[in-house]
C-alpha positions in Angstrom: 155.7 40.6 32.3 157.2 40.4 28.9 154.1 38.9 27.6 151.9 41.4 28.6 154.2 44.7 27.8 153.7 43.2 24.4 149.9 42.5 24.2 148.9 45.5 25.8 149.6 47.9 23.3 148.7 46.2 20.9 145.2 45.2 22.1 144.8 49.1 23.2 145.7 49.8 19.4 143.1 47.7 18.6 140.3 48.6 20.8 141.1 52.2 20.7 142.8 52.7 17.7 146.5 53.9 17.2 145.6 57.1 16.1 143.0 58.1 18.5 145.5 56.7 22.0 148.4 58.9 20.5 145.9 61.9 20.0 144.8 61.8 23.5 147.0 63.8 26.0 149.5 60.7 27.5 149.5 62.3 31.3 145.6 62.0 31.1 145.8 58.7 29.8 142.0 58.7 28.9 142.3 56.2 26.5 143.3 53.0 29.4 139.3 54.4 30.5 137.7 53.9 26.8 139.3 51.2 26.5 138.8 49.2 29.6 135.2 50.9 29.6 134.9 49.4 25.7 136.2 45.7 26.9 133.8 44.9 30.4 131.5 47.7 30.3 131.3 50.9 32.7 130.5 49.3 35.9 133.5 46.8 35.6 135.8 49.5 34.6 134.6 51.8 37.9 135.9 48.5 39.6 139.0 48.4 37.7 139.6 52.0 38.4 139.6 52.0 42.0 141.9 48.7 42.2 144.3 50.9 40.0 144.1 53.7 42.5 144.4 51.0 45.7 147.5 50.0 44.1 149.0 53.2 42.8 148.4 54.3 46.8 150.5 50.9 47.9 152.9 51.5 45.3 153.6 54.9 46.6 153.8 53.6 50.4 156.3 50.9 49.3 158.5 52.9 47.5 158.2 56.0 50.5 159.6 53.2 52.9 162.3 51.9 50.6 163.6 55.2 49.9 163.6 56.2 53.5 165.4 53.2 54.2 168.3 53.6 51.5 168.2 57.4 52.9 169.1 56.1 56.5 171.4 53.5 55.1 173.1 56.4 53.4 173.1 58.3 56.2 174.9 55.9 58.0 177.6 55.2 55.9 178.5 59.1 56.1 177.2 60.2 52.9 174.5 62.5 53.7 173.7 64.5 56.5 173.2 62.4 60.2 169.8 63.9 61.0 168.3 61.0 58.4 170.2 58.1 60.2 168.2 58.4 63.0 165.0 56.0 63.7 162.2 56.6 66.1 160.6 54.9 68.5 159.1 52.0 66.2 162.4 51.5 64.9 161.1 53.6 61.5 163.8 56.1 59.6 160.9 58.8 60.0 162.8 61.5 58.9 164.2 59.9 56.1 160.2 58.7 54.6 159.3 62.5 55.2 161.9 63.6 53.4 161.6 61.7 50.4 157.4 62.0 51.1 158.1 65.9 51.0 160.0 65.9 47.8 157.3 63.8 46.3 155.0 66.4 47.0 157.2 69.1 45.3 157.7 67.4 42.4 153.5 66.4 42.0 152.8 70.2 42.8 155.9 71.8 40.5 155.9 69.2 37.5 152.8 69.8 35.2 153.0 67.0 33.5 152.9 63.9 35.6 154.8 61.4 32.9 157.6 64.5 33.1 158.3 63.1 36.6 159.1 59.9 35.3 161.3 61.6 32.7 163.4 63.9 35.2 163.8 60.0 37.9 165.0 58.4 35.1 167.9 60.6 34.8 169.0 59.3 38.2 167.8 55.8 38.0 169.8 55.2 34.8 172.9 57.3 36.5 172.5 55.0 39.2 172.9 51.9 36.5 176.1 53.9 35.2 177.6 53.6 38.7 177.1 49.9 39.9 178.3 48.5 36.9 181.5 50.7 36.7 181.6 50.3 40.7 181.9 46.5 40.1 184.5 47.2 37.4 186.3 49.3 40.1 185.6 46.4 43.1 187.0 44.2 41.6 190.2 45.8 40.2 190.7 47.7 44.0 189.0 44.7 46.2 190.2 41.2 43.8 190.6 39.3 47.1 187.7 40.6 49.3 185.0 37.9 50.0 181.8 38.3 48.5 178.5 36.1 48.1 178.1 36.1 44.5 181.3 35.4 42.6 181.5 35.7 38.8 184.5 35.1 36.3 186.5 37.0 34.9 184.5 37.1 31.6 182.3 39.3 32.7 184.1 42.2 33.0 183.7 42.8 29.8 180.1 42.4 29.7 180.2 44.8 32.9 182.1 47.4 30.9 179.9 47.0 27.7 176.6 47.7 29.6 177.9 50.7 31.4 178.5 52.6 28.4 175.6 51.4 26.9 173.7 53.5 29.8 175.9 56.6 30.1 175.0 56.8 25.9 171.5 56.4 27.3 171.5 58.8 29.7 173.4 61.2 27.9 170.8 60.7 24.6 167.7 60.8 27.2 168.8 63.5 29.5 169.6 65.6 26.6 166.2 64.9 24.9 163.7 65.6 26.8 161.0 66.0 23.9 162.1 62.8 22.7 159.5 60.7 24.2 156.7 63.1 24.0 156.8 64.4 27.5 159.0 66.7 30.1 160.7 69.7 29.1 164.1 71.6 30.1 162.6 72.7 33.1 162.0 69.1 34.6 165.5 68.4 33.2 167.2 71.1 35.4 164.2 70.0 38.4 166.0 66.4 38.2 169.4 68.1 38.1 168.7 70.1 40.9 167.8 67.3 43.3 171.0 65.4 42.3 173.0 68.9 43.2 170.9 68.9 46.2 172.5 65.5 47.3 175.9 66.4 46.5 175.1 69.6 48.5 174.2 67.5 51.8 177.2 65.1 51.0 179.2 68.2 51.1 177.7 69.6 54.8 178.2 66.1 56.0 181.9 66.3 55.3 183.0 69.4 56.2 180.8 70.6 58.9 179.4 67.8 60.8 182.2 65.0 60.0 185.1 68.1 60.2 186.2 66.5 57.2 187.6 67.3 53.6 186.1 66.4 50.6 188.8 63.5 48.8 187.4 61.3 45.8 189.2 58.5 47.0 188.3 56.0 50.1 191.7 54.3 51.5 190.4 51.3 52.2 191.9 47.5 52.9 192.3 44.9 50.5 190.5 42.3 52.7 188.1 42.7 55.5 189.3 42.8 59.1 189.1 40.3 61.8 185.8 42.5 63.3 184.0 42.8 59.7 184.7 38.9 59.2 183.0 38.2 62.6 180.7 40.3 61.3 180.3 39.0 58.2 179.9 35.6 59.6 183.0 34.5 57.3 185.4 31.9 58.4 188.7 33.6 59.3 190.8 30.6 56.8 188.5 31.8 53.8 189.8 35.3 53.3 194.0 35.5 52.7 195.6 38.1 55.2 196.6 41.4 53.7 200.4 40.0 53.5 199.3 37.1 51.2 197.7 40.0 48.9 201.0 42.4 49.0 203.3 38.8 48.6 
């Protein structure tokens, strides 16, 4: 991958020319066209074309069905409303893949610029980066004994730390930006914002009016896993010390 995301460009810049590929308008990316027409001739390229199209259709199913997923995995931890942690008959989160396919849809029909999409996801995608890393920073000062697969030292805490600010300067550049990289505008930045409120929005109904809830920023939750959730977890019992060998 690293390979080609450096010969790429640089073979587009010289079948096409740099100035000619940054003249050309980047959603309608007619340059990958001349140039793939330039290097195995139009008939090739027609082939080429529709294999991009096969797999910019299976790229879209894959990522409808993992996002429908996470959205019924979210739904079932409580943090979004409990009509998406249903599945139907096939065993499918149905409602879930709709829901994301629907605001797909919306954001192909409302965003003019198709690279803009990519602009206003990034501002959750990197958000999202912002949150593991300082959730593992938070883990493991809230949850130092609790069992997990993948055990690091303590070492990288630092690095942990270090990365996550690294993003948040990121985002906050990016976000902020949004002529920077050629593409999106203030209105795809407040789009992006909007379905981020959105969440928060259905967090909030989940809550209060289906859980009959409050809204608190802070989870009390044990230091180790119980008796059920080892079982579970298919951890031996003698692994994980008992929540009096933590308080002692």
């Amino acid at each position: 991958m690293l390979l080609v995301c450096l010969l790429l460009p640089l073979g587009l810049g010289g079948v096409d020319g740099v100035s000619k590929a940054v003249a050309t308008p980047a959603a309608a990316g007619q340059f990958y066209t001349q140039a793939m027409g330039t290097l195995v001739g139009h008939g090739a390229a027609s082939f080429f074309t529709i294999c991009i199209i096969a797999s910019l259709l299976l790229s879209m199913t894959s990522s409808t069905s993992d996002a429908g997923r996470a959205l019924y995995g979210i739904s079932r931890a409580g943090m979004t409303i409990k009509q998406f942690g249903v599945l139907n008959r096939y065993h499918v989160p149905a409602r879930a893949m709709t829901m994301d396919l629907t605001v797909n849809i919306l954001l192909v029909l409302l965003i003019k610029n198709n690279l803009a999409i990519l602009y206003l996801s990034n501002i959750g995608y990197v958000m999202a980066h912002v949150f593991a890393l300082s959730g593992f920073l938070l883990l493991r000062r809230d949850r130092p004994n609790w069992p997990r697969p993948i055990k690091v030292s303590k070492g990288w805490l630092p690095v942990a730390a270090f990365l996550c600010v690294l993003n948040f300067v990121f985002l906050v550049v990016g976000a902020l930006a949004p002529k920077l990289n050629g593409y999106g505008s203030w209105t795809d930045f407040w789009i992006g914002v909007g379905v981020l409120v959105g969440s928060l929005v259905l967090f909030v109904f989940r809550r209060v009016v289906q859980d009959g809830d409050r809204v608190h920023f802070r989870e009390e939750v044990p230091e180790v896993p119980s008796a059920e959730e080892q079982a579970e977890l298919g951890i031996p019992a003698a692994t994980v010390p008992t929540e009096a060998t933590v308080v002692a």
